[in-house]
C-alpha positions as CSV (number, residue, x, y, z in Angstrom):
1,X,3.8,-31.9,-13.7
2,X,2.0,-29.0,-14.8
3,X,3.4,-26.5,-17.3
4,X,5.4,-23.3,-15.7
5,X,4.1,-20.3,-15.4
6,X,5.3,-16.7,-14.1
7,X,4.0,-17.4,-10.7
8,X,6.3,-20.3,-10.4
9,X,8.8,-18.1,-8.6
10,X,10.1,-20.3,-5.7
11,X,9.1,-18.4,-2.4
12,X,7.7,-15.3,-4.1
13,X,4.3,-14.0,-2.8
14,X,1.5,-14.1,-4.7
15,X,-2.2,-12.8,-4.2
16,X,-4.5,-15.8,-5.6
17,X,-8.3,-15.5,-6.4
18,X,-10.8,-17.4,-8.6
19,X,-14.5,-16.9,-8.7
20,X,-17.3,-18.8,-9.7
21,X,-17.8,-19.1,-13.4
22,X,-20.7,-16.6,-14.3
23,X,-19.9,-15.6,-11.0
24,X,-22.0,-18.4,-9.6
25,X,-22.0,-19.6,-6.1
26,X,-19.4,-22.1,-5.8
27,X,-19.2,-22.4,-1.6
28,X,-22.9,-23.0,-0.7
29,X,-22.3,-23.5,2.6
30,X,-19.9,-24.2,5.6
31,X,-19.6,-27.8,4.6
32,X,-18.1,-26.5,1.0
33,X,-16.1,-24.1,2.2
34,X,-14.3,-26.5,5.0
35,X,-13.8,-28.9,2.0
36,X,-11.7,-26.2,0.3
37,X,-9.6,-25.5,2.8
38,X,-9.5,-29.6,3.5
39,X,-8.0,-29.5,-0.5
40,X,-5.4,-26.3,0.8
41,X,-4.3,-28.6,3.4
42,X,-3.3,-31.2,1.4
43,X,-1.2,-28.7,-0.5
44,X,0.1,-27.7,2.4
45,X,0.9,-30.9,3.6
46,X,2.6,-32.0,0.1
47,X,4.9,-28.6,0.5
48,X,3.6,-27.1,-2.6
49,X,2.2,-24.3,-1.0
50,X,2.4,-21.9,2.2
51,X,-1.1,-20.1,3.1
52,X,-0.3,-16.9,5.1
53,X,-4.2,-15.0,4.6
54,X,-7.1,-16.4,3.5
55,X,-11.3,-15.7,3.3
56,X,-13.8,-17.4,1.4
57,X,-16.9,-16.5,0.3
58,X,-19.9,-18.2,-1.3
59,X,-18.8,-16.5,-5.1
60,X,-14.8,-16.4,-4.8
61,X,-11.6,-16.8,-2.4
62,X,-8.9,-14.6,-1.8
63,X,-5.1,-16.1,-0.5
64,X,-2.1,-15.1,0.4
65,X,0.4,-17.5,-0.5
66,X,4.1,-18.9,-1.1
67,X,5.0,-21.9,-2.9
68,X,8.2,-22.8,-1.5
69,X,9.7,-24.8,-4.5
70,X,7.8,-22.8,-7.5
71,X,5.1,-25.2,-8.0
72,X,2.2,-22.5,-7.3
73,X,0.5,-23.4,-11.3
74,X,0.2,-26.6,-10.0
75,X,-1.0,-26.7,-6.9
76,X,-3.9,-24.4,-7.1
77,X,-4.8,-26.8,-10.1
78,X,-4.6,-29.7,-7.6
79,X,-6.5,-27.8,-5.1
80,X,-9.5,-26.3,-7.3
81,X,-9.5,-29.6,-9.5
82,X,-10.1,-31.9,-5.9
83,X,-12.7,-29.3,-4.6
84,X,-14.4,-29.5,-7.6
85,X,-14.6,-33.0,-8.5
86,X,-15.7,-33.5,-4.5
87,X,-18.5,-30.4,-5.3
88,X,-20.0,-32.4,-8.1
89,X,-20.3,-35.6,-6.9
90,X,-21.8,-34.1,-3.6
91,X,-24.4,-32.7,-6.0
92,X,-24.2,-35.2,-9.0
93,X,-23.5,-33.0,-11.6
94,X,-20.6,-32.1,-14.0
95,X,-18.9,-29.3,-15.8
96,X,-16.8,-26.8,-14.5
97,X,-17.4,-24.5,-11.7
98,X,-14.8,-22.2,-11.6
99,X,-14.5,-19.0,-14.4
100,X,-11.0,-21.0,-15.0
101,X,-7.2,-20.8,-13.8
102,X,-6.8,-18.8,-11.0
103,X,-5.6,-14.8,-10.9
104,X,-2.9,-14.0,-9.1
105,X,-0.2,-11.0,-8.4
106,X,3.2,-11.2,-7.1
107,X,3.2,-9.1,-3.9
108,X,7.0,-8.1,-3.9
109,X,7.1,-5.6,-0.7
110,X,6.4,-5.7,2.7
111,X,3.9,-2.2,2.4
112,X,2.0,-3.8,-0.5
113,X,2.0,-7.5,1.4
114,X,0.6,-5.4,4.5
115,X,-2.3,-4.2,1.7
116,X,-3.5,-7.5,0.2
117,X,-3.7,-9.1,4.0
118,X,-6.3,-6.0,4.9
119,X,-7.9,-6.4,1.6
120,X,-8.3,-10.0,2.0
121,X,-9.6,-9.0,6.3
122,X,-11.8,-6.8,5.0
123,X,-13.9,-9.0,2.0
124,X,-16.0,-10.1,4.5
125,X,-17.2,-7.5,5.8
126,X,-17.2,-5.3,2.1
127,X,-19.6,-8.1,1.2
128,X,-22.2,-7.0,4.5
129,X,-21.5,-10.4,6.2
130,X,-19.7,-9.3,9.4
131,X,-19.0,-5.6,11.1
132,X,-15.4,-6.6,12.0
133,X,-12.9,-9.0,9.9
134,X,-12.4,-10.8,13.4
135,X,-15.6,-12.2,13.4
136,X,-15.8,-14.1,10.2
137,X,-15.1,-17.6,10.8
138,X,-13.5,-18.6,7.0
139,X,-11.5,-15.8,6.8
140,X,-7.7,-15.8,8.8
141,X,-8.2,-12.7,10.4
142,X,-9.7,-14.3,13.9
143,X,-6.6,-16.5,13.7
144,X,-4.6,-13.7,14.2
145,X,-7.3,-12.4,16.5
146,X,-5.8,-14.9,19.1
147,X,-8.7,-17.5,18.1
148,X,-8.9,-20.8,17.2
149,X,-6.7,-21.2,13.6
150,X,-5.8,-24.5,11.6
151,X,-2.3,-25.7,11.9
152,X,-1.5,-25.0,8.8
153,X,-1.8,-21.4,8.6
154,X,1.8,-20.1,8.2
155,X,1.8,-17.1,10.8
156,X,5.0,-16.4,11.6
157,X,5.7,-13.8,9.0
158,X,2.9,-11.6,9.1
159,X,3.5,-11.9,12.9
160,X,6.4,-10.4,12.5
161,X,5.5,-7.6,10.2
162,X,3.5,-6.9,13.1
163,X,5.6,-6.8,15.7
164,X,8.0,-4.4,13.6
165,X,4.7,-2.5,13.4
166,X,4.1,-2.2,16.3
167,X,7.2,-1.6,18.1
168,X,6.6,-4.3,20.9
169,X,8.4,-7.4,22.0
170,X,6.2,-10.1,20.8
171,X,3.0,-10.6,18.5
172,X,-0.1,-9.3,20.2
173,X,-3.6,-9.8,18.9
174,X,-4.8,-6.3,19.5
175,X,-1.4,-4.6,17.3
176,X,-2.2,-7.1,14.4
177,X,-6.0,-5.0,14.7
178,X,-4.0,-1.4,15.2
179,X,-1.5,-2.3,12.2
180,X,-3.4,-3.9,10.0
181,X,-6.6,-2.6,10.2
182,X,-5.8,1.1,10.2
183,X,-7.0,3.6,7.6
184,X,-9.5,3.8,4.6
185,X,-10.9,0.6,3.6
186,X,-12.1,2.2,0.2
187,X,-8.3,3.2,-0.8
188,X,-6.9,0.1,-0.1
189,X,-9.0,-1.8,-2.2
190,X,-9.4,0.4,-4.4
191,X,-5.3,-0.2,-5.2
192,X,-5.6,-4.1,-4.7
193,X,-8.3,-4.4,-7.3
194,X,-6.6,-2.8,-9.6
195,X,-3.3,-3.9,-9.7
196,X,-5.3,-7.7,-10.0
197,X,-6.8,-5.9,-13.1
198,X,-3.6,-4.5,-14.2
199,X,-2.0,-6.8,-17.5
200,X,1.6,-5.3,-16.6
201,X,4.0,-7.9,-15.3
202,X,6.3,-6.6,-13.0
203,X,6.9,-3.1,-11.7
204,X,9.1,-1.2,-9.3
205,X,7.6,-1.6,-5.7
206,X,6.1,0.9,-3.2
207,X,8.7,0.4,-1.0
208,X,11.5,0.8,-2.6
209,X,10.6,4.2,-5.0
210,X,9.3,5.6,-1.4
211,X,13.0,5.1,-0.2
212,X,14.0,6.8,-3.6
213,X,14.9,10.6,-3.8
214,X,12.2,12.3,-5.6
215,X,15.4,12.7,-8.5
216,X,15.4,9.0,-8.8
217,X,11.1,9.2,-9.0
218,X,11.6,11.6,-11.7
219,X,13.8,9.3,-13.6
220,X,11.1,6.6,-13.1
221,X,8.5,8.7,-14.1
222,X,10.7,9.6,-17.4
223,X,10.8,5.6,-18.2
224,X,6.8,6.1,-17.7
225,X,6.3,8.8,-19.8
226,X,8.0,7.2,-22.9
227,X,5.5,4.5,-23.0
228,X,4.3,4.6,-26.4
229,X,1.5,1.8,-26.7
230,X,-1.1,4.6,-24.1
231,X,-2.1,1.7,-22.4
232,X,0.3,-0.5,-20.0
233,X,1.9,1.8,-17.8
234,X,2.4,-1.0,-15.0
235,X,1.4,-1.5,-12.0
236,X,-0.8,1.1,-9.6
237,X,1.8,2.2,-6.7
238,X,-1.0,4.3,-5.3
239,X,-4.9,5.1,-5.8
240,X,-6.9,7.8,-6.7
241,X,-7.9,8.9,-3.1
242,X,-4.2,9.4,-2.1
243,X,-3.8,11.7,-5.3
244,X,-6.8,13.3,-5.2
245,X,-5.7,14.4,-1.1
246,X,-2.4,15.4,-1.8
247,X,-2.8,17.6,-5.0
248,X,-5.5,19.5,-2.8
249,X,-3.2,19.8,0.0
250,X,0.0,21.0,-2.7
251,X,-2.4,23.4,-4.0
252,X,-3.9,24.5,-1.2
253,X,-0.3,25.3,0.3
254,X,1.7,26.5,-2.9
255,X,-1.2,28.4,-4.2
256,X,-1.4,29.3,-8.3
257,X,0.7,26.6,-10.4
258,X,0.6,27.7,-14.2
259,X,2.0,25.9,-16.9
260,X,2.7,26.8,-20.5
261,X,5.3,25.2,-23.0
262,X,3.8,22.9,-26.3
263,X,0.2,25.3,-25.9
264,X,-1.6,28.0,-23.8
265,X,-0.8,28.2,-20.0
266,X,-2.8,26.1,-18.1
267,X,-3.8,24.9,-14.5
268,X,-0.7,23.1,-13.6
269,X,-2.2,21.6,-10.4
270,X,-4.7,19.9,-13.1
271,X,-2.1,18.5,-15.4
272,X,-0.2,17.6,-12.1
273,X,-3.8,15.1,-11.0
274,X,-4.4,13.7,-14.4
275,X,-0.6,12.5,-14.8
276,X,-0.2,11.1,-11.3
277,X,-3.5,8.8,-11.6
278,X,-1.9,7.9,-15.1
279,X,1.5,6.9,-13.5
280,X,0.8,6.0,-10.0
281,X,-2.5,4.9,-10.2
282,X,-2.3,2.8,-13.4
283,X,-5.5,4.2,-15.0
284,X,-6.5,4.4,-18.5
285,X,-7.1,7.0,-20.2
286,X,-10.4,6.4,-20.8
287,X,-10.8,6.1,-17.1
288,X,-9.2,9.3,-16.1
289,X,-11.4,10.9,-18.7
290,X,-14.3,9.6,-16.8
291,X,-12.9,10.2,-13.4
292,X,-12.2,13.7,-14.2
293,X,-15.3,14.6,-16.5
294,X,-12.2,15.3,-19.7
295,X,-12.6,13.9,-23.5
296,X,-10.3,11.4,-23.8
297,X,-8.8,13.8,-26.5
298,X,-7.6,16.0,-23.6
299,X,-6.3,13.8,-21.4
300,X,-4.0,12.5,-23.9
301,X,-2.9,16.3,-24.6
302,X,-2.2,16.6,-21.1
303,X,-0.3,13.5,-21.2
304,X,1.6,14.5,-24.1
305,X,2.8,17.9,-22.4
306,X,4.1,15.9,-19.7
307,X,6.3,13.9,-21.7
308,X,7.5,17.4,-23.1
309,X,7.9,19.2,-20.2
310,X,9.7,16.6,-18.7
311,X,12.2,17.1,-21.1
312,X,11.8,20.6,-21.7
313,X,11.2,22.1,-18.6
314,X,13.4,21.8,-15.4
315,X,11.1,23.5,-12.9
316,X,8.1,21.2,-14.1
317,X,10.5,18.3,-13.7
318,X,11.3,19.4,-10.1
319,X,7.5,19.7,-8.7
320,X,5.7,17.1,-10.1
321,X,8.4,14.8,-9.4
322,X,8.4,15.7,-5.6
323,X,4.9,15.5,-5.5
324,X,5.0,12.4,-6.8
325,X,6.9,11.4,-4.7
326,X,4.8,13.0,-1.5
327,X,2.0,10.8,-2.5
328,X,3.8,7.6,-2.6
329,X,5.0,8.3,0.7
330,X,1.1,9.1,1.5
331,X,0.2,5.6,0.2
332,X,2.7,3.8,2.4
333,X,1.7,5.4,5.3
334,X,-2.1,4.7,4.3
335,X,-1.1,1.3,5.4
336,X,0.7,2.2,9.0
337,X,-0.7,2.0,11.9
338,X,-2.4,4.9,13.4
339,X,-1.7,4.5,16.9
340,X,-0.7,1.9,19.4
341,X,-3.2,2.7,22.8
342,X,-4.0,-0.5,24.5
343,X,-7.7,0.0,24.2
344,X,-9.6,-3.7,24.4
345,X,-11.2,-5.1,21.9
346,X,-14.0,-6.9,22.3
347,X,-13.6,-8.9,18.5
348,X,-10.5,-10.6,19.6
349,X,-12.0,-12.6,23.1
350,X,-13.1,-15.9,22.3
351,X,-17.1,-15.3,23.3
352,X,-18.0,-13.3,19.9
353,X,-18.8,-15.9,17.6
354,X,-20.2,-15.5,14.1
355,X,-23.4,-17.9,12.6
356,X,-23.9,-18.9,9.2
357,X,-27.3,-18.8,8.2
């Protein structure tokens, strides 16, 4: 039995990759990658593991996943250690081929779980080798398409997400399309990659701080802002894009926001973008300063007359906690679907079929 680790959570989600060590390729082919998923059966089969997403590509995999009875440590170790022992007999070598344990990231609400499955769709065709998720053959997106899928692909729940989605009756291929493949690509990933980045643990969920009353945001954002260390904040509830919009759109319609307390008055709207991609977004101060074109030396002034006016200054308090608050609801609805017209789509019918070359 392998050691425990903090994935071993039984029935919590989790959002598992691994690449190639030196980013080598370590699926060289169609034959390789059906041997993976031959090992994820096995898993399956043994009820260490539930697969709900999945691609892979020739460098690295992506999964969504459940282990039912908290064994997730150790059976990705049986899967990767089967598929590479097979891989180097098949080409009589040895060594390692993977960069080492897997990465993963608990996915602990339905919004974010709704995220990662798009991210996963979408690797495919982020990495130039389809125009439409659907049409990538090692990737769980055509399963849901109403395509042929391996029995042991756990649908159900993502089915359902779907249907709650969507409003309708039963699972249709063409909502899971309108649901889940709706919005920016660029700021969905953009979120995904970096809470797999992110060293912070745990965190409070999308979901639940979008319920929240911006008063109960403010008091998150106070536990934030006494972070001492200026470098693990937790983990990104939103990205830059969705800051970036709605700060325009708050200036834009409150007009002038100045700022003084602890220094000279300044732009509050400014202070107001830096300390939302510190807090929401997760970034680092050195990438802020980058982000932003700022010395690192005023972004961490700005960041320190947040923490005072928090404390110091109720009508401060009031806005940036509500616009806070504004763009978490932006991030969730980032995710939604946009519209539910029954236009066809010609991804989903069983005649497009995608070639490896």
């Amino acid at each position: 039995m392998g050691q425990r680790t903090r994935e071993d959570e039984p029935g919590a989600w989790q959002h598992v990759m691994n690449r190639g060590l030196a980013r080598r390729t370590v699926f060289e082919g169609e034959r390789d990658m059906r041997r993976f998923l031959v090992e994820l059966a096995r898993a399956i089969r043994a009820r260490r593991l539930e697969v709900h997403a999945y691609a892979l590509l020739s460098t690295h995999f992506h999964l969504l996943v459940r282990s039912p009875d908290g064994r997730l440590a150790e059976a990705m170790r049986r899967v990767q250690n089967g598929y590479v022992r097979w891989f180097n007999r098949a080409r009589r070598r040895d060594g390692p081929l993977f960069r080492g344990r897997f990465r993963s990231r608990r996915v602990a609400s339905d919004e974010y779980r709704a995220a990662v499955v798009k991210y996963i769709d979408f690797n495919p065709v982020e990495a130039g080798l389809v125009g439409l998720p659907e049409l990538y053959p090692f990737g769980s997106a055509r399963c849901y398409c109403g395509r042929r899928c391996p029995p042991w692909l756990t649908r159900d729940i993502i089915e359902a997400d779907v249907v709650r989605l969507s409003g309708a009756e039963q699972f249709r291929p063409q909502d899971y399309v309108a649901c889940l493949h709706a919005g920016g690509v660029a700021s969905n990933t953009a979120w995904v990659e970096a809470r797999l980045r992110s060293s912070a643990e745990r965190d409070e969920e999308l979901d639940s701080l979008v319920a929240d009353a911006p008063e109960r945001v403010l008091a998150w954002m106070r536990r934030k802002a006494a972070l001492a260390d200026g470098t693990r904040v937790g983990l990104p509830v939103s990205d830059p894009a969705s800051v970036a919009s709605c700060v325009a759109q708050a200036r834009a319609s409150d007009g002038r926001w100045r700022i003084s307390g602890r220094g000279p008055a300044v732009d509050g709207w400014r202070v107001a973008d830096v300390v939302l991609l510190r807090f929401l977004c997760g970034s680092t101060v050195t990438e802020i300063a980058l982000r932003r074109e700022l010395s690192t030396s005023a972004v961490c002034r700005v960041l320190a007359r947040h923490r005072y006016l928090l404390a110091a200054d109720g009508d401060y308090a009031s806005r940036i906690s509500a616009l806070a608050h504004t763009v978490l609801i932006a991030s969730a609805q980032s995710e939604a679907p946009r519209n539910f017209e029954q236009s066809s789509n010609p991804a989903c019918g069983p005649e497009n079929r995608w070639n490896v070359t």
